[in-house]
C-alpha positions in Angstrom: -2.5 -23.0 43.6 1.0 -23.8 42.6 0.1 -27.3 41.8 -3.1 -26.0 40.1 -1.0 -24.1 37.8 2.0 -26.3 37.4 -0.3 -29.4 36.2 -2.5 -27.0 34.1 0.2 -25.3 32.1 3.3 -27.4 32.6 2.4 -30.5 32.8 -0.4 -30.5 30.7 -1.7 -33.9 29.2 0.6 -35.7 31.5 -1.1 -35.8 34.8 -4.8 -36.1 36.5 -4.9 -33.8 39.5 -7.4 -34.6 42.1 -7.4 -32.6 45.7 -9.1 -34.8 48.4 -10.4 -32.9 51.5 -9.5 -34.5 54.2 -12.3 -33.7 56.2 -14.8 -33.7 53.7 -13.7 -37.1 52.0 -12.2 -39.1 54.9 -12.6 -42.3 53.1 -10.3 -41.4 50.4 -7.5 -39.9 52.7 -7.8 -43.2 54.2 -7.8 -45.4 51.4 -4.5 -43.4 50.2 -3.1 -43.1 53.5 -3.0 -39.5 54.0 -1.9 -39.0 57.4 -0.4 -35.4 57.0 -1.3 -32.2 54.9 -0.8 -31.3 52.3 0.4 -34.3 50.7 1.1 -34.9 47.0 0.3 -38.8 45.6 2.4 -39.4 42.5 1.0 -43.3 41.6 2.0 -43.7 37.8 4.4 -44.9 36.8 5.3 -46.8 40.1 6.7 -47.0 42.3 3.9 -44.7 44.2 5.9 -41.5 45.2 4.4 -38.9 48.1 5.8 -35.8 48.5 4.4 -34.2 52.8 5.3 -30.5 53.4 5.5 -27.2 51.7 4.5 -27.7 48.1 6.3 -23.9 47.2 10.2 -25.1 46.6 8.9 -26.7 43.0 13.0 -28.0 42.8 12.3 -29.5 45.7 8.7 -31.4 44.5 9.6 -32.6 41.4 13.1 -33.7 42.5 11.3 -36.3 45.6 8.3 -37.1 43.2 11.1 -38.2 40.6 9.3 -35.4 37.7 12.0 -34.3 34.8 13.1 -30.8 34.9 12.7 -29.8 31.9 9.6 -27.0 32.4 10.0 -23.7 32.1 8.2 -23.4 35.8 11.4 -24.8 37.4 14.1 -22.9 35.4 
């Protein structure tokens, strides 16, 4: 739900999430090679950035998906 909220209120306008199920849409974890859970797909701009573990530590998140700090969430 962190995600939920940090794309919702944070990052609103500038991202598209969309949560594949893995077991209910194996196709699409295939075709974006999702071998691991959870796992978070930043594709624009490239290069394609994936961030594979706990999605808590937001520091953490935006600092391997290459997302400026400048939201409140992360202060």
């Amino acid at each position: 739900m962190r995600i939920r909220n940090l794309c919702a209120n944070e990052l609103a306008g500038r991202c598209d999430l969309v949560v594949v199920d893995i077991y209910q849409q194996p196709e699409l974890a295939r075709l974006h090679q999702i071998v691991a859970t959870p796992t978070l797909i930043k594709d624009i701009p490239r290069p394609v950035r994936r961030y594979i573990g706990n999605l808590a530590v937001l520091h953490d998140l935006l600092a391997e998906l290459d997302i400026a700090e400048g939201s409140k969430a992360v202060a």
